[in-house]
N, CA, C and O atoms as CSV, one atom per row, in Angstrom:
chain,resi,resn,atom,element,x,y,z
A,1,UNK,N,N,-72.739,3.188,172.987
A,1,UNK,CA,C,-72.045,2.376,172.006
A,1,UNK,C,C,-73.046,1.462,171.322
A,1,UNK,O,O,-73.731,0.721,172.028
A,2,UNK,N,N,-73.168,1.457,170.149
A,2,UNK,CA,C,-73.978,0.643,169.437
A,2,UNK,C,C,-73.582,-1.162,169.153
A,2,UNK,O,O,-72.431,-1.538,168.934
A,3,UNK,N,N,-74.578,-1.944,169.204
A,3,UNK,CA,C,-74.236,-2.949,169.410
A,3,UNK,C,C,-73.634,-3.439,168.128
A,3,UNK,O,O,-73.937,-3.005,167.016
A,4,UNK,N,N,-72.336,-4.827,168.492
A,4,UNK,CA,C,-72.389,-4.953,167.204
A,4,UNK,C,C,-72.515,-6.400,166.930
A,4,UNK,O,O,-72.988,-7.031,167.875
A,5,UNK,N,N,-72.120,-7.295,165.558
A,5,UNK,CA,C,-72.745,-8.570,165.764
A,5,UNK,C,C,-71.252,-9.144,164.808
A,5,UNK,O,O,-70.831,-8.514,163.837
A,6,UNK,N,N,-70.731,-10.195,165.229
A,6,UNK,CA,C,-69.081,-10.401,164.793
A,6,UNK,C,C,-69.367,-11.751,163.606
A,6,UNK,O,O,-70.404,-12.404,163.493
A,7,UNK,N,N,-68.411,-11.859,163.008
A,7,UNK,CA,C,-68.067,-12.685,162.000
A,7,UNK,C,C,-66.987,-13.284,162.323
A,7,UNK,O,O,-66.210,-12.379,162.628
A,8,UNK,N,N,-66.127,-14.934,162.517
A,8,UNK,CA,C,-65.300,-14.918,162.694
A,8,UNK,C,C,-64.801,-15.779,161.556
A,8,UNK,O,O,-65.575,-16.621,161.101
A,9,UNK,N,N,-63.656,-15.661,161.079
A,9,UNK,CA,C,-62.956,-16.649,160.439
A,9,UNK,C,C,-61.371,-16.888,160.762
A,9,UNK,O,O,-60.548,-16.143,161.293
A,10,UNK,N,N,-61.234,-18.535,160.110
A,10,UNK,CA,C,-59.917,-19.008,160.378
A,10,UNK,C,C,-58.873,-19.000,159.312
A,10,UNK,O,O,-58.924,-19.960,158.544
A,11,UNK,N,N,-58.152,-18.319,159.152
A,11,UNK,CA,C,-56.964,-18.581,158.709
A,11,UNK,C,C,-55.803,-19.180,158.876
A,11,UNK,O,O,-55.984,-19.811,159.918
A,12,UNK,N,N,-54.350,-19.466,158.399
A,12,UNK,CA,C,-53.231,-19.842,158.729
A,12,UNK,C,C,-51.747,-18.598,158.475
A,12,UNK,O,O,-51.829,-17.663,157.678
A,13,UNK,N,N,-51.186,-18.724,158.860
A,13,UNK,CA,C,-50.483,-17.170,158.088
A,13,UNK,C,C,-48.924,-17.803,158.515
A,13,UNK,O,O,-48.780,-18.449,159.554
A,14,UNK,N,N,-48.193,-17.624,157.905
A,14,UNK,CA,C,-47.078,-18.600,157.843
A,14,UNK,C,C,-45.478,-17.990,157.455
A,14,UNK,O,O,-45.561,-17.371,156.394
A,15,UNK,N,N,-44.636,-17.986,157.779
A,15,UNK,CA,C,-43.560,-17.544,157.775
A,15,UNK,C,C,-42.004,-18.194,158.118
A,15,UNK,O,O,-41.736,-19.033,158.978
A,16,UNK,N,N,-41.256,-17.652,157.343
A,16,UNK,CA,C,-40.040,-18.239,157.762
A,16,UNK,C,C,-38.932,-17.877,158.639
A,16,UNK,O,O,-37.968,-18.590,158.917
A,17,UNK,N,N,-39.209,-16.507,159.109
A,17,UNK,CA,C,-38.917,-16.169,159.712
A,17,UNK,C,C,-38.948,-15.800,161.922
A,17,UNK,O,O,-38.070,-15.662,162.774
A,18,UNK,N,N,-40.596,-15.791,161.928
A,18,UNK,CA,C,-40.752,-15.906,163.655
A,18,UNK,C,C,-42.377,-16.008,163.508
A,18,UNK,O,O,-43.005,-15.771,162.476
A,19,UNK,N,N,-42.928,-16.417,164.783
A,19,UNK,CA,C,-44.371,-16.441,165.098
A,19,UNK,C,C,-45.069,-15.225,164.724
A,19,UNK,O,O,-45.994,-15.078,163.925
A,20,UNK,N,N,-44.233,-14.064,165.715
A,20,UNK,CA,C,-45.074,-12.562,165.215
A,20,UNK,C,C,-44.977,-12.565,164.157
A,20,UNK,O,O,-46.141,-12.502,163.761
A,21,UNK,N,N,-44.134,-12.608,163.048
A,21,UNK,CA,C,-44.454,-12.171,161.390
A,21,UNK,C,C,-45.423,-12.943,160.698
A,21,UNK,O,O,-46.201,-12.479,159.864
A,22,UNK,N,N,-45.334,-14.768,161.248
A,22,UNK,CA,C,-46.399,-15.257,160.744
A,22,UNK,C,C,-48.008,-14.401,161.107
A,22,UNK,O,O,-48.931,-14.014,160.390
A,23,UNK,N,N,-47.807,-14.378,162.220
A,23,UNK,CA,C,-49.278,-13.273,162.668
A,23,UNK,C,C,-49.483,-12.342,161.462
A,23,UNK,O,O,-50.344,-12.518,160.601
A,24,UNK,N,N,-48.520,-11.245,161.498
A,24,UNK,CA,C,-48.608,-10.288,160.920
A,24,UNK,C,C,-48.905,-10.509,159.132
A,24,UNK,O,O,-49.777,-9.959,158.458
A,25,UNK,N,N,-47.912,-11.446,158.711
A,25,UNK,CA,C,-49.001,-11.445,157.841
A,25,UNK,C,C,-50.053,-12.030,157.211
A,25,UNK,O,O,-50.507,-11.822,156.086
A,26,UNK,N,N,-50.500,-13.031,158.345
A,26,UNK,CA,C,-51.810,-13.699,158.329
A,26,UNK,C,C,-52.920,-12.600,158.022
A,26,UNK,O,O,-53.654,-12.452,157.044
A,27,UNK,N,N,-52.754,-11.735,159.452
A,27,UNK,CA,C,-53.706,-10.176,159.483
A,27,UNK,C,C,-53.563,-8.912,157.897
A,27,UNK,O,O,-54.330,-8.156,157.300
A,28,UNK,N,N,-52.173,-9.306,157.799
A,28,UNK,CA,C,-52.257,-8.326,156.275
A,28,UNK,C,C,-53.320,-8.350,155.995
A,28,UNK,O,O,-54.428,-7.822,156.093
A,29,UNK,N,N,-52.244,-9.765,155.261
A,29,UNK,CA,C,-53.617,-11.055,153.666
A,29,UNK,C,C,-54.905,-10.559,154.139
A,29,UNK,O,O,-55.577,-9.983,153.284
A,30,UNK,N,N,-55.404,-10.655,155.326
A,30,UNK,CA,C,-56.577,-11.140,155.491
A,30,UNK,C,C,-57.428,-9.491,155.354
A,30,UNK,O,O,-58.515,-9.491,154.777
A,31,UNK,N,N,-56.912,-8.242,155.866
A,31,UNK,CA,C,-57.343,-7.155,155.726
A,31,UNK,C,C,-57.498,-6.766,154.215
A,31,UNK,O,O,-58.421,-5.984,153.990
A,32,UNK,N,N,-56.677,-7.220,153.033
A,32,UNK,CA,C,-56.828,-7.218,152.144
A,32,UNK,C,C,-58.876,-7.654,151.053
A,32,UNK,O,O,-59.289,-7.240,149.970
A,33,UNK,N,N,-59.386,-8.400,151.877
A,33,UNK,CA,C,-60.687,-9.157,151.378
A,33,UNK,C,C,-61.600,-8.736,152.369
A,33,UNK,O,O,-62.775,-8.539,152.062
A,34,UNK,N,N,-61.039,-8.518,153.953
A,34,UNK,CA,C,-61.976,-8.258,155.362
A,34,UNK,C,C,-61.908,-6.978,155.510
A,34,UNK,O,O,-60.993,-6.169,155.361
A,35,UNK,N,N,-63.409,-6.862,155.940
A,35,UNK,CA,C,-63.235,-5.310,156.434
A,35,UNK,C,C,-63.728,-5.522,158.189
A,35,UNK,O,O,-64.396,-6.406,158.726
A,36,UNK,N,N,-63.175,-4.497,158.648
A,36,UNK,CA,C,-63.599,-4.000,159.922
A,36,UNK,C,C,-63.376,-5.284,160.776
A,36,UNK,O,O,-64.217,-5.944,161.386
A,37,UNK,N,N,-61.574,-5.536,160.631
A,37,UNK,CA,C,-61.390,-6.556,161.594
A,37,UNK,C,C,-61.301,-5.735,163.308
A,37,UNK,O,O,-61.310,-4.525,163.535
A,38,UNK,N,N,-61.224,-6.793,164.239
A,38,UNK,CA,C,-61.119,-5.883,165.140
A,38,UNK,C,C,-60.442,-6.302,166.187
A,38,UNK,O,O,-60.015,-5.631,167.126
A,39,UNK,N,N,-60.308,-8.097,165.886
A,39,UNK,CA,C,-59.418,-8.337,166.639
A,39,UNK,C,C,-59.083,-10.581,166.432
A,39,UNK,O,O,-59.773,-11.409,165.836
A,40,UNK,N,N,-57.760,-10.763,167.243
A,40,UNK,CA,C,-57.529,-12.028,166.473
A,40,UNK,C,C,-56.972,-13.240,167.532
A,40,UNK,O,O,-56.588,-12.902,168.652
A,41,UNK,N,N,-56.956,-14.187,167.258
A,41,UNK,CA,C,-56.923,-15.127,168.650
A,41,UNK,C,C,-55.969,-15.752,168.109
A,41,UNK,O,O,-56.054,-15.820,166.883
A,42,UNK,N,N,-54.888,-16.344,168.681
A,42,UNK,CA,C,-54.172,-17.787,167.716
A,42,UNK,C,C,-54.781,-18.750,168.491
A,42,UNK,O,O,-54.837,-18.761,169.720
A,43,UNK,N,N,-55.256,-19.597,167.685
A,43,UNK,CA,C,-55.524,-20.771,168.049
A,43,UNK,C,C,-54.561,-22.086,168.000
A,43,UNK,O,O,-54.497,-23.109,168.683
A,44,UNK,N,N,-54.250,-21.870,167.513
A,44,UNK,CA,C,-52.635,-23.077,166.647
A,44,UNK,C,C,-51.672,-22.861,166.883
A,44,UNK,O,O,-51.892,-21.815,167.493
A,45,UNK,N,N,-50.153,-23.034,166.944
A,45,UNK,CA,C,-49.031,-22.812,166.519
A,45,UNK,C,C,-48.370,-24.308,165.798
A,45,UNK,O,O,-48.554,-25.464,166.180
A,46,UNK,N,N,-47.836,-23.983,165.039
A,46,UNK,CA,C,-46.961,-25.405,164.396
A,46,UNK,C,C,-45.847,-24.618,163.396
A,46,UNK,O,O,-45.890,-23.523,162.834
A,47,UNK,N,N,-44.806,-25.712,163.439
A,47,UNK,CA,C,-43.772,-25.505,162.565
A,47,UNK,C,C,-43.048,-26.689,162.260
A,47,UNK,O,O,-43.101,-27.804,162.779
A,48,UNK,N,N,-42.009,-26.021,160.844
A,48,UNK,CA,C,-41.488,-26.939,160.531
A,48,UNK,C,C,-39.810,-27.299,160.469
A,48,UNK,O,O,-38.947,-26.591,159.949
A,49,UNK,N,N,-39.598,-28.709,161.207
A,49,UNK,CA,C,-38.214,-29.159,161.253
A,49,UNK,C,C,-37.409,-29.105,160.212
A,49,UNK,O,O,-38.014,-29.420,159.187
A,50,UNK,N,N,-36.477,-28.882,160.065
A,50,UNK,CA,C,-35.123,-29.609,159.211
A,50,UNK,C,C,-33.953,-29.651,159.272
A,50,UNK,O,O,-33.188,-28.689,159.328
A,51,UNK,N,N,-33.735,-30.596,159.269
A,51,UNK,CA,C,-31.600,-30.690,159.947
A,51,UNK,C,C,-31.917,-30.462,161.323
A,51,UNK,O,O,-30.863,-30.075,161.828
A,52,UNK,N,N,-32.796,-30.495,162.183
A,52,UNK,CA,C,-32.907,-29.890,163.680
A,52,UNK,C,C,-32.971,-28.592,163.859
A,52,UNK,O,O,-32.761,-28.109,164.972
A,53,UNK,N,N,-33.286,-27.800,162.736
A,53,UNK,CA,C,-33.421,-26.269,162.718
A,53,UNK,C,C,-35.348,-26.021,162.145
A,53,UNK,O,O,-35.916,-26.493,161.160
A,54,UNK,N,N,-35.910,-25.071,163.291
A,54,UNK,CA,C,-36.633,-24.251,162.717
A,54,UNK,C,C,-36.988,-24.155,160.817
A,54,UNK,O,O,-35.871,-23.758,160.484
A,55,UNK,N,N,-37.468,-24.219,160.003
A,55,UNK,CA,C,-37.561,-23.211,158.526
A,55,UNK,C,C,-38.648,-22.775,158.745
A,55,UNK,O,O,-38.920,-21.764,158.096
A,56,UNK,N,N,-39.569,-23.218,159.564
A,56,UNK,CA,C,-41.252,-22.472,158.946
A,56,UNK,C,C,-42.102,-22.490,159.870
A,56,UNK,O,O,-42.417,-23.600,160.300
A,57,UNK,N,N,-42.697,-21.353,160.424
A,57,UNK,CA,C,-43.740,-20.973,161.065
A,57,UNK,C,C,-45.076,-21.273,160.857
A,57,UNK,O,O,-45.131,-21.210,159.629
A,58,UNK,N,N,-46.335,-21.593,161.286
A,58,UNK,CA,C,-47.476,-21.677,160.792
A,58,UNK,C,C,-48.349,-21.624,161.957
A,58,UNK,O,O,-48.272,-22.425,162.889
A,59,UNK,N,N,-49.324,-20.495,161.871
A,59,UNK,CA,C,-50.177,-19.904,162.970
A,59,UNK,C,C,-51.555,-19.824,162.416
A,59,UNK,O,O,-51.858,-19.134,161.442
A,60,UNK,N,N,-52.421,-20.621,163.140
A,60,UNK,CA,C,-53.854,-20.550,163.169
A,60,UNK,C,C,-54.227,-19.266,163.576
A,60,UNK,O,O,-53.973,-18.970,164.744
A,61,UNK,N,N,-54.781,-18.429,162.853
A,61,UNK,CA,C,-55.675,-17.657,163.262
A,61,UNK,C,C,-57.006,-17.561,163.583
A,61,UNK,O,O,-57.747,-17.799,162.630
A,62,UNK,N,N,-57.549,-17.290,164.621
A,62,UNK,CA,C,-58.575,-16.764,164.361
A,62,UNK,C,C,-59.572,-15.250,164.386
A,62,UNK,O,O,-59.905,-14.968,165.537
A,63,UNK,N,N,-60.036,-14.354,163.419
A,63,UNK,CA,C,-60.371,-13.396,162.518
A,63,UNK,C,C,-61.464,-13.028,163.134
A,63,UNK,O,O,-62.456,-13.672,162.795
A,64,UNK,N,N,-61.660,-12.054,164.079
A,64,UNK,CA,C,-63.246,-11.388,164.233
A,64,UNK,C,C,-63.440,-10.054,163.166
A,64,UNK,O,O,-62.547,-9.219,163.023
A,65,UNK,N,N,-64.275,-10.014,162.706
A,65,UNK,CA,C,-64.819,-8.844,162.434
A,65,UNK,C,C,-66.275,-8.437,162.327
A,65,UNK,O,O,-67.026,-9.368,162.036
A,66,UNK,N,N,-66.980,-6.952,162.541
A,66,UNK,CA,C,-67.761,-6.556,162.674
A,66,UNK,C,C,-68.847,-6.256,161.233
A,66,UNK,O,O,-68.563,-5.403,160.392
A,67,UNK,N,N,-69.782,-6.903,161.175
A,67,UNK,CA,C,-70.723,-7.339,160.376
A,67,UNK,C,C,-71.081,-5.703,159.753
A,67,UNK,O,O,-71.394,-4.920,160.650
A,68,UNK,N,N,-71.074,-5.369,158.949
A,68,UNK,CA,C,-72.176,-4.248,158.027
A,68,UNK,C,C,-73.079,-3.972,158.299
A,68,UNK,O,O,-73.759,-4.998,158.322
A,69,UNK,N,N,-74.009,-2.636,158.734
A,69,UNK,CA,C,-75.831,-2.626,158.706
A,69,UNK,C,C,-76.069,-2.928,159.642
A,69,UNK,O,O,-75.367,-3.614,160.386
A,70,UNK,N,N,-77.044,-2.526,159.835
A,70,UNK,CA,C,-77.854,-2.072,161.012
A,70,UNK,C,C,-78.357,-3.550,161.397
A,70,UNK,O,O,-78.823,-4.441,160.687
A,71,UNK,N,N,-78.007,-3.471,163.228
A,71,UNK,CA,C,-78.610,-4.648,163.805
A,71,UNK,C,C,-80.189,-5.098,164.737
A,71,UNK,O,O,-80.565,-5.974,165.516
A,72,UNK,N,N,-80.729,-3.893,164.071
A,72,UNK,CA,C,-82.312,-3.757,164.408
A,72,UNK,C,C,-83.109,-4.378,163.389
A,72,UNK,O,O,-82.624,-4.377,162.257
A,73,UNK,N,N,-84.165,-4.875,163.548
A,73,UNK,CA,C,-85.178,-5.212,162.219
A,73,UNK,C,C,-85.729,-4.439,161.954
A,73,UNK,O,O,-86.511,-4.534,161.007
């Protein structure tokens, strides 16, 4: 297996509906601009109140992916 060397970034991905969808489409969006994700951490969770009800999800992500090109000099 060839070695590889990671990139990570943070996003937020947010929804009104549940945690997993916020995930899901944090990871969309983000496959949309990223290539060769490979895998994702939550770091965060938060949401938002009203009337004592749930409306809004919001999940820290965090984004590994695998760098381009060769990792030899």
């Amino acid at each position: 297996m060839e070695p590889h060397v990671y990139k990570i970034v943070e996003i937020v991905g947010t929804s009104t509906v549940s945690i997993e969808d916020a995930i899901q489409r944090g990871i969309t969006r983000a496959s949309h601009t990223l290539r060769n994700i490979g895998w994702f951490e939550v770091a965060e969770t938060r949401g938002h109140v009203a009337d004592g009800k749930i409306t809004h999800f919001q999940v820290t992500l965090k984004i590994g992916f695998s760098l381009e090109g060769s990792t030899e000099s």
